[in-house]
C-alpha positions in Angstrom: -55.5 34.9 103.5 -55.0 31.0 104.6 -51.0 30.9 106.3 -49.8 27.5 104.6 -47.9 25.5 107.7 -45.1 23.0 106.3 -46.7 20.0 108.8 -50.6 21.0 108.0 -49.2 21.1 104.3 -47.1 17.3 104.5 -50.1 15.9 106.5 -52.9 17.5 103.6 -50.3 15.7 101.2 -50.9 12.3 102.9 -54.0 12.4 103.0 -54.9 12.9 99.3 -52.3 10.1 98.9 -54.0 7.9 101.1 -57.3 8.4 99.2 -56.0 8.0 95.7 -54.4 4.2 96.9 -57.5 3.3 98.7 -59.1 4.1 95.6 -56.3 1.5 94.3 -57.2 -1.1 96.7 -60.6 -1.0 96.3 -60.1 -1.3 92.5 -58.3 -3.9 92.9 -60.0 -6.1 95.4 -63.2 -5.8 93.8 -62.6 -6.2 90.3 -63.7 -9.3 88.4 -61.1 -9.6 85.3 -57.3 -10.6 85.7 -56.4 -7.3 83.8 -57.4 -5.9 87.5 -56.8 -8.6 89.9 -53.6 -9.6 88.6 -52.1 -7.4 85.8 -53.3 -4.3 87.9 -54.0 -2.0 84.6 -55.8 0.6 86.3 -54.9 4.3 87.8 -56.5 6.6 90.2 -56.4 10.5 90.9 -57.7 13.6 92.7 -59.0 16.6 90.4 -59.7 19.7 92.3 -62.9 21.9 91.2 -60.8 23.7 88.2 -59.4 20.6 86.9 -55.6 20.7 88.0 -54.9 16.8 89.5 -54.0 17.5 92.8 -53.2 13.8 93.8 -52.4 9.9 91.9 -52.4 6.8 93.2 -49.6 4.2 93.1 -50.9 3.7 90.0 -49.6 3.9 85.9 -47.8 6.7 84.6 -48.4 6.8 81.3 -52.6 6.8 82.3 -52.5 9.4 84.6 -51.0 12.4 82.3 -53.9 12.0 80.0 -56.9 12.3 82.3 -56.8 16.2 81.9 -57.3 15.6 78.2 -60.6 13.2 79.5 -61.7 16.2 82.2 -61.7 19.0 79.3 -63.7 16.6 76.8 -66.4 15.9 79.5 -66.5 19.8 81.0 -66.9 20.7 77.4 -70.8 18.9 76.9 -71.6 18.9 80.5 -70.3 21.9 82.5 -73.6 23.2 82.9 -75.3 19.9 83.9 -73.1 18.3 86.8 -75.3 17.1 90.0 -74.5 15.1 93.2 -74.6 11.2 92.2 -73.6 12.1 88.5 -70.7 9.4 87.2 -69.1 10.2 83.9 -67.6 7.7 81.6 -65.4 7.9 78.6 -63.1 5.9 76.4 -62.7 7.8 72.8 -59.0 8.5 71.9 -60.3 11.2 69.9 -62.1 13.3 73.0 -59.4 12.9 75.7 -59.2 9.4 75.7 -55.6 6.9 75.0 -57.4 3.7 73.1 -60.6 1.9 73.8 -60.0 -0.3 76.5 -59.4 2.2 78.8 -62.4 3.9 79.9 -62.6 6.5 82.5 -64.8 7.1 85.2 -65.3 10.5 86.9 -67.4 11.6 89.8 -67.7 15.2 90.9 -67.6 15.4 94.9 -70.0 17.9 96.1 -70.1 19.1 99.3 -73.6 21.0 100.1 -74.0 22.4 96.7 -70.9 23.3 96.2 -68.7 21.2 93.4 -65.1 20.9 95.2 -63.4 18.6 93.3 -63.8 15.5 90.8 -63.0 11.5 91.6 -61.3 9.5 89.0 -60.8 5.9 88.2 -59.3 4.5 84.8 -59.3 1.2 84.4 -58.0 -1.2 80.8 -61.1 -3.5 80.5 -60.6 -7.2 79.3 -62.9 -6.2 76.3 -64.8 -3.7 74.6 -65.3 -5.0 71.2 -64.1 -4.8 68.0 -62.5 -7.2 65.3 -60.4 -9.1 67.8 -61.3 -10.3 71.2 -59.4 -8.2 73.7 -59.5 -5.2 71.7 -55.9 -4.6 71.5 -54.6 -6.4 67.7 -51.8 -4.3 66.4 -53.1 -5.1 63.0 -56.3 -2.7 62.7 -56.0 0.2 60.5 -59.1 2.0 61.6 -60.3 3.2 65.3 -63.7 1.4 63.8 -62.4 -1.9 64.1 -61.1 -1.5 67.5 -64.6 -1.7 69.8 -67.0 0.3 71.1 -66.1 3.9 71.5 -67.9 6.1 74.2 -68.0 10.0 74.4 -68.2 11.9 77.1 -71.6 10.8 79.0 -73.3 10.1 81.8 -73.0 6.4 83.2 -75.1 7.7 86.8 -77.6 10.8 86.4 -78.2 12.1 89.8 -77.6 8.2 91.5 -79.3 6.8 88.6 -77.9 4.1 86.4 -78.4 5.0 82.3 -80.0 1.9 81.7 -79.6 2.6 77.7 -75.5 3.0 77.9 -75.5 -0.3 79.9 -77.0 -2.1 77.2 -75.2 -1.0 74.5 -72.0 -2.0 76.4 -73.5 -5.2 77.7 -74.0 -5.9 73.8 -70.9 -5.0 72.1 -68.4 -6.4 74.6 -67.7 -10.5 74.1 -68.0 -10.8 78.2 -70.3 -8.1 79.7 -70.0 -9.5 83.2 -66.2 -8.8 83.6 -66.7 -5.7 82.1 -69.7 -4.7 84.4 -67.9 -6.3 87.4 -65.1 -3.9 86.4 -67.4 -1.1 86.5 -68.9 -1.6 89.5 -65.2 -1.6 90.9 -64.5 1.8 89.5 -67.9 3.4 90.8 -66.9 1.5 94.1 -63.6 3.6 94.3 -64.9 6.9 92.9 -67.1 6.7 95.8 -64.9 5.5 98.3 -62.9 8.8 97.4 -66.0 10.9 97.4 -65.9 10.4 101.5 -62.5 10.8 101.9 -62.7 14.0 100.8 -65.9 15.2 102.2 -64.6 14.4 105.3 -61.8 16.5 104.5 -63.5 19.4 104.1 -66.0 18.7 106.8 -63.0 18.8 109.3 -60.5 21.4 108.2 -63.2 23.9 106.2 -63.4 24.3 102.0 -61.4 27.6 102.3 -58.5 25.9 104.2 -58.6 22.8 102.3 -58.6 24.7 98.8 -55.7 26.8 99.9 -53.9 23.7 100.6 -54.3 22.0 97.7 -53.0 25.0 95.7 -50.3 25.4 97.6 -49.3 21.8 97.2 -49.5 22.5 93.3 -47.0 25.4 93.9 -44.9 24.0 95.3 -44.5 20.2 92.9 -44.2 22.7 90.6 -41.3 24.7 92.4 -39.5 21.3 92.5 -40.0 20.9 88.7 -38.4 24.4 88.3 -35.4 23.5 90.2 -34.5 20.6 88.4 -34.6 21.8 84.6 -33.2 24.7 86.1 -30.0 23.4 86.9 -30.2 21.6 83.2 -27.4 23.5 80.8 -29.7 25.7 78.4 -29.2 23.9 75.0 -31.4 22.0 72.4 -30.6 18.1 72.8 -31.7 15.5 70.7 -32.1 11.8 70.3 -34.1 9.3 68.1 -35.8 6.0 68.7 -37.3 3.3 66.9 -40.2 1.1 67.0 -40.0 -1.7 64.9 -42.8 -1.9 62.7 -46.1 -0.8 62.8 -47.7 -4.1 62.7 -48.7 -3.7 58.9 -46.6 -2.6 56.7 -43.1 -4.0 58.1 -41.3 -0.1 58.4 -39.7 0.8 61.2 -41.4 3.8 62.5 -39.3 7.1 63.9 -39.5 8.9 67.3 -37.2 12.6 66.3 -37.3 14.5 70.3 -35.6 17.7 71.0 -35.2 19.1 74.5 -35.3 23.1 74.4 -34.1 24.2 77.6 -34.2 27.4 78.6 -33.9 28.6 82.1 -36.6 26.8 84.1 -38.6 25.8 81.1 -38.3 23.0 78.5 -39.9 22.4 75.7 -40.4 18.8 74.0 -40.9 18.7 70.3 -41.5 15.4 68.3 -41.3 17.1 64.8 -39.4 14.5 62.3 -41.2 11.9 63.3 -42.9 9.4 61.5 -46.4 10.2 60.1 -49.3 8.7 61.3 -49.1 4.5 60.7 -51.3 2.7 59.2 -51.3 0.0 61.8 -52.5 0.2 65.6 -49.1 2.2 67.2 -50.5 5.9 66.9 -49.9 7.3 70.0 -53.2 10.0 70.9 -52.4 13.6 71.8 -52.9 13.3 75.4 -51.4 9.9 75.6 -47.7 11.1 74.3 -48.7 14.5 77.3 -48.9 11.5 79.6 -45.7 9.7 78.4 -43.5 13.2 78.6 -44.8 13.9 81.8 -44.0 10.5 83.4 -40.3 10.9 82.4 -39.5 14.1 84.0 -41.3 13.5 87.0 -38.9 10.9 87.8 -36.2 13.8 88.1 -37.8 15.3 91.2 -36.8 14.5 94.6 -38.9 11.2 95.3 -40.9 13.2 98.1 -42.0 15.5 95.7 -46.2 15.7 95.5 -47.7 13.9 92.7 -49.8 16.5 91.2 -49.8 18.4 88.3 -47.8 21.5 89.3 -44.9 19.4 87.6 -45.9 19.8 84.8 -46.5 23.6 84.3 -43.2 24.4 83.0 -43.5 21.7 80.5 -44.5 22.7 76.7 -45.2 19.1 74.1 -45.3 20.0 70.4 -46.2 17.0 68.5 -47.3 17.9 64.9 -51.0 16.9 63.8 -51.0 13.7 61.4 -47.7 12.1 63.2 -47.7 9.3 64.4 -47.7 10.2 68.6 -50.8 12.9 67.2 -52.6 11.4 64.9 -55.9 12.7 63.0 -59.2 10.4 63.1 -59.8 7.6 62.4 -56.3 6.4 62.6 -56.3 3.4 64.5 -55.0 3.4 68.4 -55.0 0.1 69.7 -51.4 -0.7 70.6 -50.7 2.6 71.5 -48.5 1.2 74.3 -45.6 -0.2 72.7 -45.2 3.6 71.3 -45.5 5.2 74.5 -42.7 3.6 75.7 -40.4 4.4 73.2 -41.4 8.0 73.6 -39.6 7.6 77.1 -37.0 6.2 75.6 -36.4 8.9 73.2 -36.8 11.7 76.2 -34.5 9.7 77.7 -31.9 9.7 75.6 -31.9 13.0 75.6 -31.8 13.9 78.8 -28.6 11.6 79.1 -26.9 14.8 77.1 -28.3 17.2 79.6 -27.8 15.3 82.2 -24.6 12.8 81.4 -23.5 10.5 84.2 -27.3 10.4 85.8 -29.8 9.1 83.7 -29.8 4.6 83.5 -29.2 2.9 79.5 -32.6 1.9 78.1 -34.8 -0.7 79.7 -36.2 -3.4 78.1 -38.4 -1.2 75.7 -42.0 -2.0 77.4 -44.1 -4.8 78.9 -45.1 -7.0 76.1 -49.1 -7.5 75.6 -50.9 -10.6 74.9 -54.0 -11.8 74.4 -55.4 -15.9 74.0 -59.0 -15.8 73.3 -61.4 -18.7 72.7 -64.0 -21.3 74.0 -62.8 -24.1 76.6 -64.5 -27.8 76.5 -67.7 -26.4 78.2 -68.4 -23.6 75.1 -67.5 -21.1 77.8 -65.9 -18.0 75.9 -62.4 -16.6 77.7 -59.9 -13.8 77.1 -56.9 -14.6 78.5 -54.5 -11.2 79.3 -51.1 -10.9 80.1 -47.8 -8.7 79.9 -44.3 -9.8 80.3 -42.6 -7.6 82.3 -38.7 -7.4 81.8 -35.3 -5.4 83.1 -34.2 -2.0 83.3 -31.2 -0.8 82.0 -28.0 -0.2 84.1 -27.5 2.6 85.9 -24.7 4.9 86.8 -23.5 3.5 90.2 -25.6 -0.4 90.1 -26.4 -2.8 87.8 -30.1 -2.9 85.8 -32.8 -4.6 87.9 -34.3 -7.8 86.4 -37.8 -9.3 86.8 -39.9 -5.9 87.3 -41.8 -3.6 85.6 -41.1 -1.0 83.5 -40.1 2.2 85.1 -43.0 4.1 83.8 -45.9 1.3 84.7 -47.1 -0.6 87.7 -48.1 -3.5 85.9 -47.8 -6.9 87.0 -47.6 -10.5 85.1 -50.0 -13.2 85.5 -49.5 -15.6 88.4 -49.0 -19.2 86.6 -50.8 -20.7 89.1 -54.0 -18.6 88.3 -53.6 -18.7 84.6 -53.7 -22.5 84.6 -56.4 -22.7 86.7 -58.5 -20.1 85.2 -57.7 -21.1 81.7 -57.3 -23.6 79.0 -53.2 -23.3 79.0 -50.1 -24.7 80.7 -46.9 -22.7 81.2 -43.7 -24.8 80.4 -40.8 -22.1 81.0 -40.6 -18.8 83.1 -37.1 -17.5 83.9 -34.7 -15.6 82.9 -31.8 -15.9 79.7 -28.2 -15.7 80.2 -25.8 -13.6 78.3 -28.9 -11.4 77.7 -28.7 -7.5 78.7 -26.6 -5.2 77.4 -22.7 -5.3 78.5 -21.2 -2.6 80.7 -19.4 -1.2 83.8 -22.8 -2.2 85.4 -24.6 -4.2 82.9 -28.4 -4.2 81.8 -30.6 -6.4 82.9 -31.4 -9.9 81.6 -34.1 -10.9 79.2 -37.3 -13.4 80.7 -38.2 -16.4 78.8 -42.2 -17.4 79.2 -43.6 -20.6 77.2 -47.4 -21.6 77.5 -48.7 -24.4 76.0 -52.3 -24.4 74.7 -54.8 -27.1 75.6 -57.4 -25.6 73.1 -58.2 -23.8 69.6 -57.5 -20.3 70.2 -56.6 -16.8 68.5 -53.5 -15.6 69.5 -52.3 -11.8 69.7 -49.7 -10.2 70.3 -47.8 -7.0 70.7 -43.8 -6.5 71.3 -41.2 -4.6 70.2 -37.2 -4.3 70.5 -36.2 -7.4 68.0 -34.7 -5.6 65.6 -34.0 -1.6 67.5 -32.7 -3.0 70.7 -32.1 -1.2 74.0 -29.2 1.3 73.6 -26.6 1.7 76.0 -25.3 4.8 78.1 -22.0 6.0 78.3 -20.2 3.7 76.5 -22.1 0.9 77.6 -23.4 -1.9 75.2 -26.6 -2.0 73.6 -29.1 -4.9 74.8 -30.6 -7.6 73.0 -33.2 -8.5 70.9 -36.9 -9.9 71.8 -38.0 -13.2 70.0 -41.6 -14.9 69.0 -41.0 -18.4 68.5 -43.7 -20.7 67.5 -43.4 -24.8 68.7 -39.4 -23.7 69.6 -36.9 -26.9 68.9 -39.2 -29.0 66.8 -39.6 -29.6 63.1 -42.7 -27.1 62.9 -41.0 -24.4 64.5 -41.9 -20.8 63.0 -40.3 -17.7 64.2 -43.1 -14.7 63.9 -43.2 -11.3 63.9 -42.8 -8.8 66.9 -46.8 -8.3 66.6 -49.4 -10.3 65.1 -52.6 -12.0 65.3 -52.9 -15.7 64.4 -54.7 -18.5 64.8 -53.2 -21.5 67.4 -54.2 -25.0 68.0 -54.4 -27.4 70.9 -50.9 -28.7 71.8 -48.8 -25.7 69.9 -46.3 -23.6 72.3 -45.8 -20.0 72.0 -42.4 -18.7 73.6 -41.9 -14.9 74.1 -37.8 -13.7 75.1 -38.3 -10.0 76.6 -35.4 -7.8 75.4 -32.8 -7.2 77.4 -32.2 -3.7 78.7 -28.8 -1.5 77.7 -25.4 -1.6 79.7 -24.0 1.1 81.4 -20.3 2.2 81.1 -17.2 0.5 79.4 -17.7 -3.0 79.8 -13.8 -3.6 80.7 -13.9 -1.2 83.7 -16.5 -3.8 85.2 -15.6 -4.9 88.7 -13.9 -8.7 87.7 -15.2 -10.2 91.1 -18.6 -9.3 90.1 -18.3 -11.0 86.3 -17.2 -14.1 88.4 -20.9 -13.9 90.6 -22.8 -13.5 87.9 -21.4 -16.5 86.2 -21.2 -18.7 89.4 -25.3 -17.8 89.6 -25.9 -19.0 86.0 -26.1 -15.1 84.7 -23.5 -15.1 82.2 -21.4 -17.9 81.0 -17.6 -18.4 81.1 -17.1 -18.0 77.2 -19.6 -14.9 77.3 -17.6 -13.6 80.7 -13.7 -13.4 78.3 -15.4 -12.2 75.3 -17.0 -9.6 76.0 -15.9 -8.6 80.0 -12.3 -9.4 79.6 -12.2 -12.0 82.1 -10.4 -14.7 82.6 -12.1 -17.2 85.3 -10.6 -20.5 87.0 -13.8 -21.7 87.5 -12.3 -25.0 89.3 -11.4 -22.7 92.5 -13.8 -19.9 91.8 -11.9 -17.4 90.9 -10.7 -14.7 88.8 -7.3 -15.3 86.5 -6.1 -11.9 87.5 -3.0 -11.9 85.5 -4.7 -13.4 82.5 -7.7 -10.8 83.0 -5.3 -8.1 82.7 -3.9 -9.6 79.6 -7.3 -10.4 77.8 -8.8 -6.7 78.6 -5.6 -5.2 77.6 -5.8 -6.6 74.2 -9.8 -6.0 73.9 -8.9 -1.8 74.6 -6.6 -2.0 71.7 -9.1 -4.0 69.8 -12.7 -3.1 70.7 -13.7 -4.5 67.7 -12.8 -8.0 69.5 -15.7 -7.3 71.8 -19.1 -8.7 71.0 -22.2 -8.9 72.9 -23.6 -11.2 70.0 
């Protein structure tokens, strides 16, 4: 029997962490596309010799919850047949997989003969086929039209590159050498990882270092205990919507309810929509992923990122709905979805939990895609998100300008985008009176404009025009995201939330994020604090009365005080007066 000692266990801790982000660095320094040099759209973990993840990288949320689903597919056809230098890969959302561009690469670390654990990379490629270029149009209405899907198999046999699987990748996807270069970056880190932890073992002995790694799974998941243990037992529920499915027009439902009971919760999706017809079903293992990255933001910051968290966690999500759906539903977009899962969980935990969960960010990056030839004949795939705000929060105002809460992404430097492509940005920034009102408001919806310098097919998926962020305890809700086509002129055309459509040299594209929900009653917001955020271009005067309550003398830079008391006294006995439109 190993004796588990609190410093040995911290240090052990570490050290899996500091593999899993060199992993990330490597990844990231050696890729070739911008979805890895600049959007970042990869993830990395540890896998003991069982299967439970025992570590993540700084890395995506909403990946790293499905790569059990990936583990069991490929244990399933090659338990049997797993040798040193082996290098699985895998993509299909029907065998563990979210949607097509993100194919996963796992290499079992042997030490001696022995099998001690497994190496993981994911990584969103630029391309992998399909209708569109990018892979990613909202629009398909078959996983058939979405690119090339790969089962479980074997990229390296015993060091060896499958020369066949190359081939066929290297001739379905419009740009193999991005895609190899991407690869190469993945095999790069599996390998890098594959040291790190031989030379764990090497050091501190398999026994030691296995009793370790379980201990550290106990004890994430004693953390995990704790907090839905001091949740109220109850049944809590909220619903969400996306906006449409990107073919048909309907809204489509998200139905959650939060059994708690003791130190256990269930999370069932029954009442949801069915399965869409467009590109937003969410895959089995992708929706695990999405419930899991919500509650592990409820543990203690220090707590281990491993999958002892999740142990106490049950997910019902019915067969043929749309965050389960059967084959050959299509998957592509799946994003957009798994974000409003989170909100949804969200929302209910803020009835479990009132006063500590934030109002609703801005609903989810928004995807793009600009793909084409530039003067030379040279094919591209451009590939961007918009990040946006978070909602407020109980004590502090929503952040603006950052990531979602539940990715790691990053935008496109402009600076590299013009360079690398045929397109000009002409606005980035942010929007006032955007964001939801509140005692500490939500924040403020980004504005990005590119101009294109070529023939191109433009796609795009967002969300949040027409279900905005909702508030939290009495805060407002947010606002709206817009798709404006050639904005001010005489051809202007104001498009759907996703599409895919043809553009032409000289048009304009301008994308408005939503803005994320306020937290509290708007009229219990701290007046010197309106005042800032109007003196720094954040809200505007008219804006700052209407809907704060407060009355500003903007020639001395300062608050009316007795004709703020006036104006908010009359908007609490007409909240109706109040209006965040």
């Amino acid at each position: 029997m190993i004796k588990i000692d609190p410093i040995a266990l911290e240090l052990m801790n570490n050290s899996l962490s500091s593999i899993t982000d060199e992993m990330m660095i490597t990844t990231h320094r050696t890729g070739y596309s911008g979805s890895i040099k600049y959007l970042m759209d990869f993830s990395a973990a540890l896998f003991n010799a069982r299967g439970d993840m025992i570590a993540q990288g700084v890395a995506l949320p909403h990946h790293l919850g499905a790569m059990p689903g990936a583990y069991q597919s490929i244990m399933a056809k090659f338990s049997d047949e797993i040798y040193p230098g082996d290098l699985f890969a895998l993509n299909d959302p029907y065998e563990g997989g979210t949607h097509l561009p993100d194919i996963y690469l796992f290499k079992p670390i042997f030490v001696g003969e022995v099998c001690v654990g497994y190496a993981v990379l994911m990584a969103h490629h630029i391309d992998v086929g399909g209708r569109t270029a990018g892979s990613m149009a909202a629009d398909n209405t078959s996983i058939h039209q979405e690119g090339l899907r790969l089962p479980p198999l074997k990229l390296y046999e015993r060091g060896v590159p499958n020369r066949a699987v190359f081939d066929i990748i290297g001739k379905n996807v419009r740009i193999p050498d991005k895609v190899f270069g991407d690869l190469r970056a993945q095999a790069a880190a599996c390998a890098i990882a594959e040291r790190g932890i031989q030379a764990m073992v090497k050091r501190h002995g398999l026994e030691t270092v296995q009793a370790y790694w379980d201990e550290l799974l106990n004890y994430t998941e004693r953390m995990m205990q704790k907090v839905i243990g001091d949740m109220p037992d109850g049944s809590y529920t909220f619903e969400d919507f996306v906006d449409d499915d990107g073919m048909t027009g309907e809204p489509v439902r998200i139905a959650v309810k939060l059994d708690v009971l003791g130190d256990a919760v269930t999370v069932d999706f029954t009442g949801s929509s069915p399965q869409a017809k467009g590109a937003i079903n969410s895959t089995y293992w992708y929706t695990i992923s999405c419930v899991q990255a919500v509650f592990r933001c409820l543990v203690p910051p220090q707590t281990p990122n491993n999958a002892g968290a999740f142990r106490r966690i049950k997910v019902i999500a019915p067969e043929g709905s749309f965050v389960n759906p059967r084959y050959p539903a299509a998957v592509a977009a799946r994003g957009v979805t798994g974000y409003r899962i989170d909100d949804a969980i969200l929302g209910a935990l803020s009835k479990a939990l009132p006063g500590q969960i934030p109002a609703a960010s801005e609903g989810g990056n928004t995807s793009l895609r600009m793909a084409g030839s530039d003067e030379s004949g040279r094919q591209f795939i451009l590939m961007e998100v918009v990040c946006g705000s978070r909602g407020g929060r109980p004590t502090i105002d929503g952040i603006e300008g950052v990531n979602n809460p539940t990715q790691n992404l990053s935008n496109t430097p402009v600076e590299a985008l013009e360079a690398d492509f045929p397109v000009r940005v002409k606005q980035y920034g942010f929007v006032p009176d955007t964001g939801g009102a509140g005692q500490f408001r939500g924040g403020m919806s980004l504005v990005r404009e590119w101009e294109y310098l070529t023939d191109a097919m433009l796609q795009v998926r967002s969300d949040r025009s027409r279900f905005v962020p909702w508030g939290a305890q009495e805060g407002c809700p947010g606002t709206g995201s817009e798709n404006l086509l050639n904005a001010g002129s005489a051809n202007e055309v104001r498009l759907a939330a996703k599409f895919v459509r043809d553009v032409h040299k000289g048009d304009r594209f301008r994308h408005i994020t939503p803005g994320a929900g306020g937290y509290g009653n708007p009229l219990k917001r701290d007046a010197q604090g309106v005042l800032k955020d109007v003196l720094n271009g954040k809200l505007s005067t008219e804006y700052a009365r209407r809907v704060y309550g407060v009355v500003l003398d903007l020639a001395n830079q300062a608050v009316d005080t007795q004709a703020t008391h006036a104006e908010r006294a009359r908007l609490a006995s007409h909240p109706s007066a109040a209006s965040t439109a």
